[in-house]
C-alpha positions, 0 to 999 in steps of 0.5 A: 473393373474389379481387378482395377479397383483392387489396385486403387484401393490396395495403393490408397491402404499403403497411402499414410501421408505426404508431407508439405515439404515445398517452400511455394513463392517468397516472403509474405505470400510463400506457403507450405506445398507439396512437391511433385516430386515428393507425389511420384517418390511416395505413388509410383512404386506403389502402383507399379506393385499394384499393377498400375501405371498413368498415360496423359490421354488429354490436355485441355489448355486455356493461356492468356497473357497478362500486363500489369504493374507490380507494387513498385510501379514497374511494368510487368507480364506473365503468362497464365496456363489453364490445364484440365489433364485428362489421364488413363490409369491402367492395370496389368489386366488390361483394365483401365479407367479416366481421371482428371487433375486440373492446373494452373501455371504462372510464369514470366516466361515459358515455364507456365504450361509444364507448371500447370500440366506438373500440376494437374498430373500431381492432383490427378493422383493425389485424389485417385488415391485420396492421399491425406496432404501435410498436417491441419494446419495450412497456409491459415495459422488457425482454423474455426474447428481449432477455437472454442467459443469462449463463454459470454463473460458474466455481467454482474446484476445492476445493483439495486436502485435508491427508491423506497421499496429498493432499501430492503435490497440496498441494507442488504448489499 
């Protein structure tokens, strides 16, 4: 394994960052992703020059269909893939290792399983090679570690009270 674990480690040095440079849905929901694409473009030629390359060994798939109705009243269907992708990594020395991504694809059609293998793959690689994704901030526009606690605004003491022994403090005031 010593051969292998150089090369994943040799790719996850190179690794600095990978931007999230999707537009992920539409309009209020949509979201900053990062594209598979953009995952192949920056891993590939890094493992190929560490000796390394990637088989689906495995594809563990749940689908369902599902009937609703969207918020206009109209009814709807789609199909929801569940994959756990089981994939060998392999290196030039004969050595080789298991890993894991998980996915999920939603489609009205039949795009839902290649969505959800597309997905396990890029997270499959995305955390083998522990590959830092888009800046702090995520689909939340702020986040707890950013915000510091403001100080407790001071009360001002209660002033004093009009009874005999208060005049002193009261003259005072």
């Amino acid at each position: 394994m010593k051969n292998i674990s150089k090369a994943i480690c040799d790719v996850m040095a190179a690794v600095k960052n990978v931007e999230k440079s999707a537009t992920v849905g539409a309009g209020r929901n949509s979201y900053k992703g990062v594209s598979d694409k953009d995952v192949k473009a920056l891993l590939l030629p890094l493992m190929a020059k560490n000796g390394l390359s990637i088989l689906p060994i495995n594809i563990d798939e749940k689908c369902e269909f599902q009937e609703y109705t969207d918020n206009y009243g109209n009814a709807k269907s789609r199909f929801v893939v569940h994959v756990k992708g089981t994939y060998m990594l392999l290196h030039t020395s004969g050595e080789s290792i298991e890993v894991q991504g998980y996915g999920h694809g939603i489609d009205a059609a039949d795009k839902a399983p290649g969505k959800a293998m597309t997905y396990a793959l890029k997270y499959a690689l995305l955390y083998t090679f522990m590959v830092p994704v888009g800046d702090i901030e995520d689909t939340d526009t702020t986040h707890s570690q950013a915000h510091e606690t403001p100080p407790k605004p001071k009360t001002p003491p209660k002033p004093p009270t009009v009874e005999d022994k208060n005049i002193p403090a009261l003259i005072a005031h």
